[in-house]
C-alpha positions as CSV (number, residue, x, y, z in Angstrom):
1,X,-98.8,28.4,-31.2
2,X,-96.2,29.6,-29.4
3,X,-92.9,31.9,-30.9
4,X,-90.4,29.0,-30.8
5,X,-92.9,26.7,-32.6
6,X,-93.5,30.0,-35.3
7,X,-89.9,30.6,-35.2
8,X,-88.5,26.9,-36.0
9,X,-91.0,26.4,-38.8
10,X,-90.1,29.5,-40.7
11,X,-86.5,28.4,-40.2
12,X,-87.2,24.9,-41.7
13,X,-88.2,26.7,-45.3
14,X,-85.4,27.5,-48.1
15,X,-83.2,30.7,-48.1
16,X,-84.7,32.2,-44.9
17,X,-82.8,34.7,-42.6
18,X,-83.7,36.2,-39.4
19,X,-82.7,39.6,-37.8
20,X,-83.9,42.1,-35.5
21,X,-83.8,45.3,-37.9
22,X,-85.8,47.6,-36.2
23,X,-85.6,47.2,-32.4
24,X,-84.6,44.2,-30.2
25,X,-88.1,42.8,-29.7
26,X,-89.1,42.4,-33.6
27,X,-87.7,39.0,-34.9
28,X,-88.2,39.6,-38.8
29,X,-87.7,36.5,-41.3
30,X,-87.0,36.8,-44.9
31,X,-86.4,34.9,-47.9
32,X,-84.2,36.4,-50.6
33,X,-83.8,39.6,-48.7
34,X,-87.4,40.6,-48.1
35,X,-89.7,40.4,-45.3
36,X,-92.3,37.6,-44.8
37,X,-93.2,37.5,-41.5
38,X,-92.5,39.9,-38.5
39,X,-93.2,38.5,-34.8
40,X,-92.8,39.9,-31.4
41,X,-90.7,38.4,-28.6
42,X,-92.8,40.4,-25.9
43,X,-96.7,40.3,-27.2
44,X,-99.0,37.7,-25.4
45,X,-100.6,36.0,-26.5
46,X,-98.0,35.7,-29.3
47,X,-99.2,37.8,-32.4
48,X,-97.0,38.2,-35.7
49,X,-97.4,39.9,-39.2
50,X,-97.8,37.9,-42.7
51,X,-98.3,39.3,-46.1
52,X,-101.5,38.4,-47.9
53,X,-103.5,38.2,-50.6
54,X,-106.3,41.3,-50.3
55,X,-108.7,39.3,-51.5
56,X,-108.1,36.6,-48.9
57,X,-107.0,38.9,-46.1
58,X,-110.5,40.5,-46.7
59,X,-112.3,37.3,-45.9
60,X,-109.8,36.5,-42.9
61,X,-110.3,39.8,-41.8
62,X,-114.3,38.9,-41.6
63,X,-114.3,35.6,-40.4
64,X,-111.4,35.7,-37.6
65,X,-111.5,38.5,-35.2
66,X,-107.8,37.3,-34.5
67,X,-107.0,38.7,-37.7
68,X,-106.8,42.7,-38.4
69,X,-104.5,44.8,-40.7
70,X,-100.9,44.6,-39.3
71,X,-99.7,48.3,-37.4
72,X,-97.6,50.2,-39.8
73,X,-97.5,48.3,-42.9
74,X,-100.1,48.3,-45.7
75,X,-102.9,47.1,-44.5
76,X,-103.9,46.3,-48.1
77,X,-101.1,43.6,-47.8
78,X,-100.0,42.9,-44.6
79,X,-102.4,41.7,-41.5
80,X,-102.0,41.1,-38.0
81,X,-102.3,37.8,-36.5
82,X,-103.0,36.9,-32.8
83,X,-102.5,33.1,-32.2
84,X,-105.1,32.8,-29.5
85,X,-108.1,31.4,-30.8
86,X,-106.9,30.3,-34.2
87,X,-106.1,26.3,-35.4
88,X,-102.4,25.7,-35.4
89,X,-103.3,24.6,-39.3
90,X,-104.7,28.4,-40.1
91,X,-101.5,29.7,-38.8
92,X,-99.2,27.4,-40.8
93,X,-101.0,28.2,-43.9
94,X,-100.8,31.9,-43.2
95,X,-96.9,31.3,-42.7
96,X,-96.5,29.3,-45.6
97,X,-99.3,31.3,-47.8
98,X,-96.3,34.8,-46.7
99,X,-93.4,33.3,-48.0
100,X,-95.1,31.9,-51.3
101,X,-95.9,35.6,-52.0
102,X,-92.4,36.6,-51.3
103,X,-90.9,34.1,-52.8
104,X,-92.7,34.6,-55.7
105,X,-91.7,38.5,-56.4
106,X,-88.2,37.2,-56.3
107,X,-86.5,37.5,-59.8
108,X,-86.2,34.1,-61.3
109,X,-82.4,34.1,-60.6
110,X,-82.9,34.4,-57.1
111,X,-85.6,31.8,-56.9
112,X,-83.7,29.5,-58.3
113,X,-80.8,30.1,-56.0
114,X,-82.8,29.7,-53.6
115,X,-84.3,26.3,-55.0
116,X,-81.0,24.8,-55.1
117,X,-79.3,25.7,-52.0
């Protein structure tokens, strides 16, 4: 998948923002004020970094080479993802699977601000 494709579905979800808070190369998208997703304008082939499950990232982590703990953030929760290699459907359930977990933290007042917008 390429950026634009990563960039316009993350967009399409409810309550998401996008900034570049740490350099001018990092496109980070959040939902309710927290990170989901962090992707690169410069890496190729295009690589970003989703939250995950440990238990899940553990078995990604075996079965996808494409697929590592994500540089400087917890590894326990965070992996790196390099699109090359990987079904377009892995990826969009990676996405999705990143802002469910986010989401989900968010107080219930949030959420369902969020819900209704």
């Amino acid at each position: 998948m390429e950026i634009e494709e990563i960039r316009d579905y993350c967009l399409h979800k409810k309550g998401i923002t996008e900034s570049f808070p740490f350099d001018n190369e990092t496109l980070v998208f959040k939902v309710g004020g927290k990170m989901f997703l962090l992707i690169s304008l410069e890496k190729h082939p295009e690589t970003f970094a989703a939250k995950a499950d440990p238990e899940w990232s553990e078995e990604l982590r075996e079965n996808h080479p494409q697929i590592s703990g994500a540089y400087h953030m917890n590894k326990t929760h965070w992996n790196s993802v390099t699109c090359e290699g990987l079904k377009k459907e892995l990826i969009l359930k990676l996405i999705d699977h990143s802002y469910n977990l986010v989401f989900d933290s968010l107080t219930k007042k949030s959420r369902e601000e969020i819900s209704n917008s």
